[in-house]
C-alpha positions as CSV (number, residue, x, y, z in Angstrom):
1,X,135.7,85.9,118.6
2,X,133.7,87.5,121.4
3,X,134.5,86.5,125.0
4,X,131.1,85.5,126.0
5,X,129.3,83.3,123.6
6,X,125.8,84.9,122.6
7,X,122.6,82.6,122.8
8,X,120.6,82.9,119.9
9,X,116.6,81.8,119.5
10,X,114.7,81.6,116.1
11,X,111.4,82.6,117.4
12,X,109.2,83.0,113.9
13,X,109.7,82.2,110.2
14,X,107.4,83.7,107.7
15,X,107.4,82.2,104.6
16,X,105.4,83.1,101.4
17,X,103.9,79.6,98.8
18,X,102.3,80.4,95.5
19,X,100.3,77.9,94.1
20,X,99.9,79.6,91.3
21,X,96.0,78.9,90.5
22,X,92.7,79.9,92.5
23,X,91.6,78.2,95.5
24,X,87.9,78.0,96.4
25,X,88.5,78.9,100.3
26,X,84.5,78.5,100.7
27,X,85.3,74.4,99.7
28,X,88.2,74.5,102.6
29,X,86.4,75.5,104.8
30,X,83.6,72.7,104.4
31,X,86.1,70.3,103.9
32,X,88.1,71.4,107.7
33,X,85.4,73.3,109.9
34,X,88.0,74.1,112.0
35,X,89.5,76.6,110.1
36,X,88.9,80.2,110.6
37,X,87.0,82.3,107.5
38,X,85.3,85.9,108.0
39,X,85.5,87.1,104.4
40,X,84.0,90.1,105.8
41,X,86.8,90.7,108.1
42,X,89.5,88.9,106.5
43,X,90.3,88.6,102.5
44,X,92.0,85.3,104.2
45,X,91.6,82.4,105.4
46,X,93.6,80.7,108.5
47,X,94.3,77.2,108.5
48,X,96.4,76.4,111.9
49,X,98.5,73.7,112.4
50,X,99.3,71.7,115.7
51,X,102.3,70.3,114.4
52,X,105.0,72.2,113.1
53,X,102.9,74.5,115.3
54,X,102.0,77.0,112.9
55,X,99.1,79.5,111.3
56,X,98.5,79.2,107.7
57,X,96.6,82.1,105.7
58,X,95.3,81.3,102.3
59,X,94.2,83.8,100.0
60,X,91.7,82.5,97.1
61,X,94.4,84.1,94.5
62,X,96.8,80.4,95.7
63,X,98.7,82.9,97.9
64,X,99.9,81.5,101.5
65,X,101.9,83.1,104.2
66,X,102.9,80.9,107.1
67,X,103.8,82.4,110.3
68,X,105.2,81.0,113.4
69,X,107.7,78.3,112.3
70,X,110.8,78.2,114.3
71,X,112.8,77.6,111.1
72,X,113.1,77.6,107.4
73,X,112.7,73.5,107.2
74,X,109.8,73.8,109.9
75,X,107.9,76.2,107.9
76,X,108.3,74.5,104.4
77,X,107.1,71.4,106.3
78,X,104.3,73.4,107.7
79,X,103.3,74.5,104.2
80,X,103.7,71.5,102.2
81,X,101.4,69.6,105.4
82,X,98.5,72.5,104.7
83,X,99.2,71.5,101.1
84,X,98.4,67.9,101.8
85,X,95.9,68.6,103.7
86,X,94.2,70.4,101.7
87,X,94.5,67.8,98.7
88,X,92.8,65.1,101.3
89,X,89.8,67.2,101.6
90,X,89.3,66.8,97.7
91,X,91.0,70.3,96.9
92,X,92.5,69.9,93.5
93,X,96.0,71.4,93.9
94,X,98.4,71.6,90.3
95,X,102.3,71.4,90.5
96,X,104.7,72.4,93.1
97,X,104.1,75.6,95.6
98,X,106.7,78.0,95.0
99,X,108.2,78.5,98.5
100,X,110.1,81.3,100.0
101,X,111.3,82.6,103.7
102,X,110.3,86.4,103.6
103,X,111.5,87.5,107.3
104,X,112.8,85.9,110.5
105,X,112.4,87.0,113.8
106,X,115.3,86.2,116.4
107,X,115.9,87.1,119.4
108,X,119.7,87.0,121.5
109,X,121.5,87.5,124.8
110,X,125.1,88.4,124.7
111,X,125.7,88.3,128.4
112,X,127.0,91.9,128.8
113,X,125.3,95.1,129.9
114,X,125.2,97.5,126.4
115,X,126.2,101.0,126.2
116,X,123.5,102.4,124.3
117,X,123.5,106.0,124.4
118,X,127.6,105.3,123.6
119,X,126.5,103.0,120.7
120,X,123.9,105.4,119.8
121,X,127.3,107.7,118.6
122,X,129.6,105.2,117.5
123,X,127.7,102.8,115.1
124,X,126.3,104.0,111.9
125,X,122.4,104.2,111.2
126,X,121.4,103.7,114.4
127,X,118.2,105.6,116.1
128,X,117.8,105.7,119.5
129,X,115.0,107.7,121.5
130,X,114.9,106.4,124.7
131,X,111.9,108.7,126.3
132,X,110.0,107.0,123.1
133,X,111.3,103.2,123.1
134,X,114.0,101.7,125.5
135,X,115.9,100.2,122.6
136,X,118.2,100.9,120.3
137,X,117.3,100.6,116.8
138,X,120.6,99.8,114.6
139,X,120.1,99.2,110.7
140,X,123.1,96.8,109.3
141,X,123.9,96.3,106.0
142,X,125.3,93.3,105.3
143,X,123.4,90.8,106.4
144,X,120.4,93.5,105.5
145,X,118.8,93.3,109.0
146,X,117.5,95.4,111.8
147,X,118.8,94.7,115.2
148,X,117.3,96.1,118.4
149,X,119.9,96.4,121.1
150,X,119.0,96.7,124.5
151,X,121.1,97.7,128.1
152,X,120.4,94.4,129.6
153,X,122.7,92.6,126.5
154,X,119.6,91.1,125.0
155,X,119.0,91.9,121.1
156,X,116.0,91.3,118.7
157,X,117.0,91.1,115.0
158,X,114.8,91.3,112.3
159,X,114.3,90.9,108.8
160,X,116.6,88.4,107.8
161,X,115.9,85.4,105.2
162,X,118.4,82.7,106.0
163,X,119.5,81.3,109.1
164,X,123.1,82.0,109.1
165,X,121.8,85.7,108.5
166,X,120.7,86.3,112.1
167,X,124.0,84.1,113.2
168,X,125.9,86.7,111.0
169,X,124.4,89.7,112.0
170,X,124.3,88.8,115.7
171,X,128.3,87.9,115.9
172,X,129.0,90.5,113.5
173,X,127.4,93.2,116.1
174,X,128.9,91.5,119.1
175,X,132.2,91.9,117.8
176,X,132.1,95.5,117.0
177,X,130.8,96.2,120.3
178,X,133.4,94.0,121.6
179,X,136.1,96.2,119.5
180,X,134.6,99.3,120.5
181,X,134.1,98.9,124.1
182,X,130.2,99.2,123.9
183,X,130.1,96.0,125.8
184,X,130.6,95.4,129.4
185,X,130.8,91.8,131.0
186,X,130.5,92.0,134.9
């Protein structure tokens, strides 16, 4: 158990829903003018939510990705509330969306002051180039996340599917650099 507690944020979900059929994005957009639709710019089109506060992109092929949640039961509400609204309009949607959370983005303080340049040399798959980027750039394997440490204590980890992934990964890390005096509390 580390000695300082870390503070962990969720700060985006991105989940994937295929509705497995086509969807006429040109009838979307008449049915919700405020959605945003440059098929010359964009293959997609982006349908933004106010609440769970969220941007939806829907791809004629029925493929949606859903950015900005704050969690995986936000973003499966988000989806299944684009869904809906969709339906309302007069969009003819078959079945159930298959849903699923393809990356989360956390970030956490751990309240110490990191040795990175120590780290850099103690932890395995780790690259740091601090004249490029100020953080280190550690690669764990289980939880299958990337982590960026930085001196101040504060971490962004990446990649992760499930919640108690980024818990994991986070208290996992804090406690190896507990262990190997990476960490420094003042």
């Amino acid at each position: 158990m580390p000695r300082v507690e870390a503070s962990i944020n969720i700060e985006n979900v991105v989940g994937t829903a295929k509705l497995n059929q086509k969807i006429d994005l040109n009838a979307v957009v008449k049915g919700y003018p405020g959605v945003e639709y440059r098929p010359e710019q964009f293959p997609g089109l982006v349908f933004r939510l106010k609440r769970p506060k969220t941007a939806t992109l829907i791809f004629n092929s029925g493929k949606m990705v859903c950015t900005g949640a704050k969690s995986e039961k936000e973003s499966r509400r988000a989806v299944m509330k684009v869904i809906k609204e969709l339906k309302g309009s007069g969009i003819i949607i078959i079945g159930k969306p298959e849903l699923k959370i393809v990356n989360m983005v956390a970030s956490a303080n751990l309240g110490g002051i990191i040795d990175l340049e120590k780290a850099a040399y103690t932890l395995r798959k780790t690259m740091y180039e601090p004249e490029q980027f100020p953080g280190l750039i550690y690669r764990m394997d289980e939880p299958k996340v990337v982590i960026l440490l930085f001196a101040s204590g504060k971490l962004v980890c990446t990649g992760a599917t499930k919640e108690k992934d980024v818990y994991e990964a986070v208290s996992k890390l804090h406690k190896t650099l507990e262990e190997k005096e990476l960490i420094y509390y003042e």
